[in-house]
Backbone as XML, in Angstrom:
<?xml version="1.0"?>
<chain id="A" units="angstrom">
  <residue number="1" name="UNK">
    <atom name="N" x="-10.548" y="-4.954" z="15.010"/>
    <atom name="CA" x="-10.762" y="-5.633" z="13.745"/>
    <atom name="C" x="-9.708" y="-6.719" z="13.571"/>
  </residue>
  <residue number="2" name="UNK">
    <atom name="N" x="-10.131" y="-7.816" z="13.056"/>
    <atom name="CA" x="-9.105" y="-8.873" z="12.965"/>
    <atom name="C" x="-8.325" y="-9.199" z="11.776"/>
  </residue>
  <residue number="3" name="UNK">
    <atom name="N" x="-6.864" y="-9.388" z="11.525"/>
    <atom name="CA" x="-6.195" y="-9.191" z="10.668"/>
    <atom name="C" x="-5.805" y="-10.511" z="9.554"/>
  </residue>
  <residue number="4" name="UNK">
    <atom name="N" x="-6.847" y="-11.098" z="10.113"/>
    <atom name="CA" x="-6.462" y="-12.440" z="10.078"/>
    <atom name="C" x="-7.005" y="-12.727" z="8.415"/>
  </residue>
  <residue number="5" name="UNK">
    <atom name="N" x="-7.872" y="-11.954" z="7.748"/>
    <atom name="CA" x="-8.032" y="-12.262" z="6.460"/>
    <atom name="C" x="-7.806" y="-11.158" z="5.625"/>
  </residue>
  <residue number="6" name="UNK">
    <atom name="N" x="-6.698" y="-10.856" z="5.883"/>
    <atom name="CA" x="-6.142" y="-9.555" z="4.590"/>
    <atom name="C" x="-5.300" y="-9.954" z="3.872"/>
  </residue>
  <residue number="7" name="UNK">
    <atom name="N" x="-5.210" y="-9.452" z="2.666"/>
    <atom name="CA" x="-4.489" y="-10.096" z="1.593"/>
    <atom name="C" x="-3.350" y="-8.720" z="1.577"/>
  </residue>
  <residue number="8" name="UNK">
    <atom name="N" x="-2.268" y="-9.646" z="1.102"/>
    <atom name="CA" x="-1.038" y="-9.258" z="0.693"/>
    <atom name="C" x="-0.247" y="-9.214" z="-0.200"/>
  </residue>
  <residue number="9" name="UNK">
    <atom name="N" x="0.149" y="-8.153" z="-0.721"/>
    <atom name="CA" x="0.245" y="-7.878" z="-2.231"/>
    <atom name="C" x="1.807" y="-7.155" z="-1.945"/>
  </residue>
  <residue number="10" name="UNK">
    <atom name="N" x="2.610" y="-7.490" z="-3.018"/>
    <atom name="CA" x="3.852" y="-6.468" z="-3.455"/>
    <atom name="C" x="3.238" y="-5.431" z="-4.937"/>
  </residue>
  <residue number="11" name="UNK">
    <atom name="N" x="3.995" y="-4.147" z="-4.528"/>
    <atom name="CA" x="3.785" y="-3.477" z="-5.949"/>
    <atom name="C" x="4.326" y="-1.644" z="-5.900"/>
  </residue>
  <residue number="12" name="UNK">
    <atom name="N" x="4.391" y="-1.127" z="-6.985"/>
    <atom name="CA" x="4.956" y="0.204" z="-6.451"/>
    <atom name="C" x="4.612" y="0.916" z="-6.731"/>
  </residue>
  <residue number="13" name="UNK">
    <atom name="N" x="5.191" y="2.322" z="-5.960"/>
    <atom name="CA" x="4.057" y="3.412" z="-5.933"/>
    <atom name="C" x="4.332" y="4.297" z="-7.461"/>
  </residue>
  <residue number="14" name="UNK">
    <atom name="N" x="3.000" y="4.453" z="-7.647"/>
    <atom name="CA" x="3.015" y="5.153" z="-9.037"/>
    <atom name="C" x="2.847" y="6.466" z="-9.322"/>
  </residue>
  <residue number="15" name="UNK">
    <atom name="N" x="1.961" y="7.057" z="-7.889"/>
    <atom name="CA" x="1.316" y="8.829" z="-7.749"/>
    <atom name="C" x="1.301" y="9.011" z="-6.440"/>
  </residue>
  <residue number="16" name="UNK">
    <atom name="N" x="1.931" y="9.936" z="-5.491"/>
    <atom name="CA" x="1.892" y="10.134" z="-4.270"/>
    <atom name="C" x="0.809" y="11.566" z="-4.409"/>
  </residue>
  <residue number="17" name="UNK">
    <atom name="N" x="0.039" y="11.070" z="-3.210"/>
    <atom name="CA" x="-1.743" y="11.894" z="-3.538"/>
    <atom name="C" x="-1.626" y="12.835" z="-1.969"/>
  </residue>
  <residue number="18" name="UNK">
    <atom name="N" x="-2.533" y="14.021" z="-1.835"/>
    <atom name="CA" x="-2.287" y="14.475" z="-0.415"/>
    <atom name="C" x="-2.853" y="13.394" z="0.422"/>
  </residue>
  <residue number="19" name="UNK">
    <atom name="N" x="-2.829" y="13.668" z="1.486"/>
    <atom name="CA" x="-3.473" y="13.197" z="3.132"/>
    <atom name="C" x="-2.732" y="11.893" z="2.984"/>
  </residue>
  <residue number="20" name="UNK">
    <atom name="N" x="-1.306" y="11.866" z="2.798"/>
    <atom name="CA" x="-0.427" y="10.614" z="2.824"/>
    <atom name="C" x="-1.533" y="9.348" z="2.118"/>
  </residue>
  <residue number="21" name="UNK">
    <atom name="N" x="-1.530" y="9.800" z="1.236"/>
    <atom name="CA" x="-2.197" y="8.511" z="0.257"/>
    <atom name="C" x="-1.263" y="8.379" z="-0.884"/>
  </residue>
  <residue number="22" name="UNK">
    <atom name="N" x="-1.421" y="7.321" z="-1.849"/>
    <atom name="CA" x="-0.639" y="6.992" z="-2.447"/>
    <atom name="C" x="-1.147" y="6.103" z="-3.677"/>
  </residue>
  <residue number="23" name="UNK">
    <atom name="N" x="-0.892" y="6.109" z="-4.833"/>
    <atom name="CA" x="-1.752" y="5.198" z="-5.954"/>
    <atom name="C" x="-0.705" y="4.108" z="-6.005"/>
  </residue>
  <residue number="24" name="UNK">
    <atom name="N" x="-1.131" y="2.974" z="-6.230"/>
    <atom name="CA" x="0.302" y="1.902" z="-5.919"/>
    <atom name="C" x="0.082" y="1.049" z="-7.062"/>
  </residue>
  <residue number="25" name="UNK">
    <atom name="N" x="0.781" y="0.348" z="-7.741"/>
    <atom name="CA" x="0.826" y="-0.662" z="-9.302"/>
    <atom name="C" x="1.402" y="-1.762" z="-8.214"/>
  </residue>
  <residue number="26" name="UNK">
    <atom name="N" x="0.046" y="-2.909" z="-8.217"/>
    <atom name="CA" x="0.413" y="-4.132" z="-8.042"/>
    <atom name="C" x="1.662" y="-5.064" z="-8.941"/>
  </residue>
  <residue number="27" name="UNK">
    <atom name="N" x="1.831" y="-6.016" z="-8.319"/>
    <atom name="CA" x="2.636" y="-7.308" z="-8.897"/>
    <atom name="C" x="1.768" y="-7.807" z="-9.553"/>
  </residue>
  <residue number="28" name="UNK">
    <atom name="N" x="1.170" y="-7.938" z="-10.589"/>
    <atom name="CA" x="0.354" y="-9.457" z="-10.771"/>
    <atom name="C" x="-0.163" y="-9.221" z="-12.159"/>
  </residue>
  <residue number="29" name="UNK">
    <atom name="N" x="-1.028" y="-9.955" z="-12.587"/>
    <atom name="CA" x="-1.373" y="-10.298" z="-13.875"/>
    <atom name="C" x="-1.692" y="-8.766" z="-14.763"/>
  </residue>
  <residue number="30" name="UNK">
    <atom name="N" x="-3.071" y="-8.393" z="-13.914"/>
    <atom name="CA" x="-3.645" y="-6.808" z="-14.705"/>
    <atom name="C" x="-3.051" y="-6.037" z="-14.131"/>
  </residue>
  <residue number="31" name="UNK">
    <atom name="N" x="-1.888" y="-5.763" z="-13.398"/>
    <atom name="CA" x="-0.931" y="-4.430" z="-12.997"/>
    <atom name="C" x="-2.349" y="-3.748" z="-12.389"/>
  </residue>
  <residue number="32" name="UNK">
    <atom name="N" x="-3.357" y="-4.082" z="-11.377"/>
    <atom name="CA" x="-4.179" y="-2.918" z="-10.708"/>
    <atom name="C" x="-3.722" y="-1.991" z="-10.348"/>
  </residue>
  <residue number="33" name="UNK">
    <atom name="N" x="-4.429" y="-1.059" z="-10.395"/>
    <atom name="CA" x="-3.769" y="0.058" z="-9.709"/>
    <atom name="C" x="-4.620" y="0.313" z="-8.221"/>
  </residue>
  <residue number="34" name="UNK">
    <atom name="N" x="-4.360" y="1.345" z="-7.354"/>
    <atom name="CA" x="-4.903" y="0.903" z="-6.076"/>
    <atom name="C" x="-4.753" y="2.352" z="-5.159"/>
  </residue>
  <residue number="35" name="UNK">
    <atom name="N" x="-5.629" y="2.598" z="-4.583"/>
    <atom name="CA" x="-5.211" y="3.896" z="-3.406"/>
    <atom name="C" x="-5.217" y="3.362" z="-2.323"/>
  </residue>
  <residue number="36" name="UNK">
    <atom name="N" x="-4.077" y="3.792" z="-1.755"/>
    <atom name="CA" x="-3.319" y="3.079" z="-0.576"/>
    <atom name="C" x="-3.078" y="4.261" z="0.689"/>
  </residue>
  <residue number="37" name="UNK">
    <atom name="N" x="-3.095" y="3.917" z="2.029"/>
    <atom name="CA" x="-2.541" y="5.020" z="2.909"/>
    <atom name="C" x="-1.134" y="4.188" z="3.579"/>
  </residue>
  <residue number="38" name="UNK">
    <atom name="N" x="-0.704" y="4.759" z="4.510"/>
    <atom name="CA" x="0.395" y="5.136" z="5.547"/>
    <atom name="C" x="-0.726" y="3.763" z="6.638"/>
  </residue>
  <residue number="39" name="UNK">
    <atom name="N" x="0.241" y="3.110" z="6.653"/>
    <atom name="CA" x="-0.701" y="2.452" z="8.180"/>
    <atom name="C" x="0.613" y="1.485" z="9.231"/>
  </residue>
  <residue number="40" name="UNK">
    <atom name="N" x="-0.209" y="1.903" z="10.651"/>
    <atom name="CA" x="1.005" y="1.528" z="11.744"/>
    <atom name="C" x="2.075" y="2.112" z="11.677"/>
  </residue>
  <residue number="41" name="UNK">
    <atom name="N" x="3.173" y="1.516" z="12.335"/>
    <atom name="CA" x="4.182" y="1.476" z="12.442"/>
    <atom name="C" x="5.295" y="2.650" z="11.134"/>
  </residue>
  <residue number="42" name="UNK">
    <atom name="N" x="4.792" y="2.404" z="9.772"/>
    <atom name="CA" x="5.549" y="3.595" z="9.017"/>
    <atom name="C" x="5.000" y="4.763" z="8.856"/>
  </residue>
  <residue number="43" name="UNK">
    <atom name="N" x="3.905" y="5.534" z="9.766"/>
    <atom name="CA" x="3.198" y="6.169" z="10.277"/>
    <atom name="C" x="3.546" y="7.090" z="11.437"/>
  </residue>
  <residue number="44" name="UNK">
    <atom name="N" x="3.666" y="6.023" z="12.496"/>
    <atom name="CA" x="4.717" y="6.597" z="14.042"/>
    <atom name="C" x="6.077" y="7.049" z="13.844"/>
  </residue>
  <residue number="45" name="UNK">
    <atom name="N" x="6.634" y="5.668" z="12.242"/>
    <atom name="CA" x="7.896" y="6.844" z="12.926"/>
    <atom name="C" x="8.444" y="7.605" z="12.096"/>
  </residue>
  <residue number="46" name="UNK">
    <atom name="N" x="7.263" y="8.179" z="11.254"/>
    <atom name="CA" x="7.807" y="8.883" z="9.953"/>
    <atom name="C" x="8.500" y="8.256" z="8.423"/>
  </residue>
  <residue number="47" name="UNK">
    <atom name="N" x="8.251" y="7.482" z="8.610"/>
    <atom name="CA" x="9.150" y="6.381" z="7.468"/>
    <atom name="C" x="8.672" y="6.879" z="6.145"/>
  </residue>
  <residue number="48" name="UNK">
    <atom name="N" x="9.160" y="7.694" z="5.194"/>
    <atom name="CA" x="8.737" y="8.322" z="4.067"/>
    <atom name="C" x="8.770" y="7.616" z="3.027"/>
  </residue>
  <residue number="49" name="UNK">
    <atom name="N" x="8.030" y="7.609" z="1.948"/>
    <atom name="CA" x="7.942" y="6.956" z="0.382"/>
    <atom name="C" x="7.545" y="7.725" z="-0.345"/>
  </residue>
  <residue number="50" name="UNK">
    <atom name="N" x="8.124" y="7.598" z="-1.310"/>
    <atom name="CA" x="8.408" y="8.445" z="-2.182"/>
    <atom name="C" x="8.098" y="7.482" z="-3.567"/>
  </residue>
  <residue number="51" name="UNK">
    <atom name="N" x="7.585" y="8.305" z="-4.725"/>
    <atom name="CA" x="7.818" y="7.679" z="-6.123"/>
    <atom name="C" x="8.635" y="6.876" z="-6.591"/>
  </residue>
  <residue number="52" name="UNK">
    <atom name="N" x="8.482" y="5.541" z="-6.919"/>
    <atom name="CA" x="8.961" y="4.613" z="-7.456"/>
    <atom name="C" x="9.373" y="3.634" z="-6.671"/>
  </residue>
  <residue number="53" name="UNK">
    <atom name="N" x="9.217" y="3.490" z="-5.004"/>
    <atom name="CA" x="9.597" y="2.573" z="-4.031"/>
    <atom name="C" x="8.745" y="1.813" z="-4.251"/>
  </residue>
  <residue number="54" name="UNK">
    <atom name="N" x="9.033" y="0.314" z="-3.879"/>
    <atom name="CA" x="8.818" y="-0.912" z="-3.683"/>
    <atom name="C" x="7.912" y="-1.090" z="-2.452"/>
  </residue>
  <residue number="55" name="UNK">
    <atom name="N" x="6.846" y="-1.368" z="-2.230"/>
    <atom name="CA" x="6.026" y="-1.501" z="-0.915"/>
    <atom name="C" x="5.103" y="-2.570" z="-0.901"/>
  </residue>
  <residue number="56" name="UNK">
    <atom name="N" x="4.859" y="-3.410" z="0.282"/>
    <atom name="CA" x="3.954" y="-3.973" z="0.653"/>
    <atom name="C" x="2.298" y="-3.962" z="0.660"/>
  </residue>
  <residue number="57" name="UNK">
    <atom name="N" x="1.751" y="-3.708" z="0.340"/>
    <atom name="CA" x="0.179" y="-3.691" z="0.862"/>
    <atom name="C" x="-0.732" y="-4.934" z="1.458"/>
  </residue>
  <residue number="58" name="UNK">
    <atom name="N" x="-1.571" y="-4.219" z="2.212"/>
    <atom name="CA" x="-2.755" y="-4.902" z="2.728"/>
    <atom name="C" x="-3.838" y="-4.495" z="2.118"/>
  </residue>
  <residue number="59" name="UNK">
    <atom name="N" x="-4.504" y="-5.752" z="1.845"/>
    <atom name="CA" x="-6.245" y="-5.257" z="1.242"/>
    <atom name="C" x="-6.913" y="-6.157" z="1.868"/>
  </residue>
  <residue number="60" name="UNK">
    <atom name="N" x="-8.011" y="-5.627" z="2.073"/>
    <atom name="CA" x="-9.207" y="-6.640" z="2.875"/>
    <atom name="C" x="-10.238" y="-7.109" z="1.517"/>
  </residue>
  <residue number="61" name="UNK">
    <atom name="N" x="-10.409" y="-8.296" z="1.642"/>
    <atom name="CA" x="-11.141" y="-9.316" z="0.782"/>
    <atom name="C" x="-12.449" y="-8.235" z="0.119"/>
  </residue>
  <residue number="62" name="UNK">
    <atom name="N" x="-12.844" y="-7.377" z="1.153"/>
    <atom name="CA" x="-14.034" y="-7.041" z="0.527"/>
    <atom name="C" x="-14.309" y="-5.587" z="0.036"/>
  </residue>
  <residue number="63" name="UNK">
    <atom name="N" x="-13.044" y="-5.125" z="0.099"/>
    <atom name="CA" x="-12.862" y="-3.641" z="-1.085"/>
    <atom name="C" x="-11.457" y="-4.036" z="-1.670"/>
  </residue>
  <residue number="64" name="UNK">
    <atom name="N" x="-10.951" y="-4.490" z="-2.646"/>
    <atom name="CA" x="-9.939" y="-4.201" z="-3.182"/>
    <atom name="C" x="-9.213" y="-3.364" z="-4.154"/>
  </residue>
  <residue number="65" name="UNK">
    <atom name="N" x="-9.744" y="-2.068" z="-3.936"/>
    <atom name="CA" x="-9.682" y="-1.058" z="-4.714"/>
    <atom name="C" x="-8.815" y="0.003" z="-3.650"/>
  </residue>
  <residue number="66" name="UNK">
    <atom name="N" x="-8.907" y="-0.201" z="-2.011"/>
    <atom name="CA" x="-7.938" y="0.375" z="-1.355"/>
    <atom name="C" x="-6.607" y="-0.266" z="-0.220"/>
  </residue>
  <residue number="67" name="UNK">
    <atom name="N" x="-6.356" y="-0.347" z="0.151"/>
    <atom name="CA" x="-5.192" y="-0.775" z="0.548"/>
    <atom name="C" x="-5.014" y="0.019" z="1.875"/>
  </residue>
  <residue number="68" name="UNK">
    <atom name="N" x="-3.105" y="-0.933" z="2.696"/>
    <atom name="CA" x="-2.568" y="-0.021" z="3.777"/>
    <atom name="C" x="-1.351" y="-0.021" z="3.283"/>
  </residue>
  <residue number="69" name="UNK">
    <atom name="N" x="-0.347" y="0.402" z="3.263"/>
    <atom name="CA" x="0.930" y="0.290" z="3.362"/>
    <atom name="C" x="1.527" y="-0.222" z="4.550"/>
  </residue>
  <residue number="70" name="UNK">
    <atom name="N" x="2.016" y="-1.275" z="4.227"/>
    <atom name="CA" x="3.182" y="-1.630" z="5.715"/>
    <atom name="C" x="4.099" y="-2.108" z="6.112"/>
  </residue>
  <residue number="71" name="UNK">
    <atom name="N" x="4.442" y="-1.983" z="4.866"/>
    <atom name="CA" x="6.337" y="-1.719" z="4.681"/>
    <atom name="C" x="6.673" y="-1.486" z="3.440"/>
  </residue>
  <residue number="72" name="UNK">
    <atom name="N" x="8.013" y="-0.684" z="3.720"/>
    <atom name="CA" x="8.377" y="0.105" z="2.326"/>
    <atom name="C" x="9.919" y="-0.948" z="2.139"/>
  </residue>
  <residue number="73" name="UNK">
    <atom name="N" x="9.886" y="-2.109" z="0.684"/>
    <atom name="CA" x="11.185" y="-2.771" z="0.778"/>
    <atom name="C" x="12.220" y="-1.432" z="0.323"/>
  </residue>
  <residue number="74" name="UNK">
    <atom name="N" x="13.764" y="-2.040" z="0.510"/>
    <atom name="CA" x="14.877" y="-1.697" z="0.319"/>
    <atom name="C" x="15.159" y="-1.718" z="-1.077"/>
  </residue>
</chain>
């Protein structure tokens, strides 16, 4: 699949859900809210998040109601 049209969003996590999912509060105008997973790289090497961290997401143009995580900022 090509990565080439996913959108990228800052925002933080608001409800950590089982099967490493996560409800996440965008940056932006209506504060969306969003179910998000674990994807790549903070996946392999265990990289944990927890309530109230700062994270990255990916959403693809044509569901934006879920997300990836793929990176957790400092």
């Amino acid at each position: 699949m090509a990565k080439d049209n996913v959108i990228e969003m800052t925002g933080v996590v608001d409800e950590v859900l089982p099967n490493a999912m996560f409800r996440v509060v965008l940056n932006n105008e209506q504060q969306t809210k969003i179910t998000a997973t674990i994807g790549g790289k903070l996946r392999q090497n265990n990289i944990r998040i927890l309530l109230g961290d700062s994270v990255e997401v990916e959403m693809s143009p044509y569901d934006l109601t879920r997300g990836r995580v793929v990176y957790r900022n400092k």
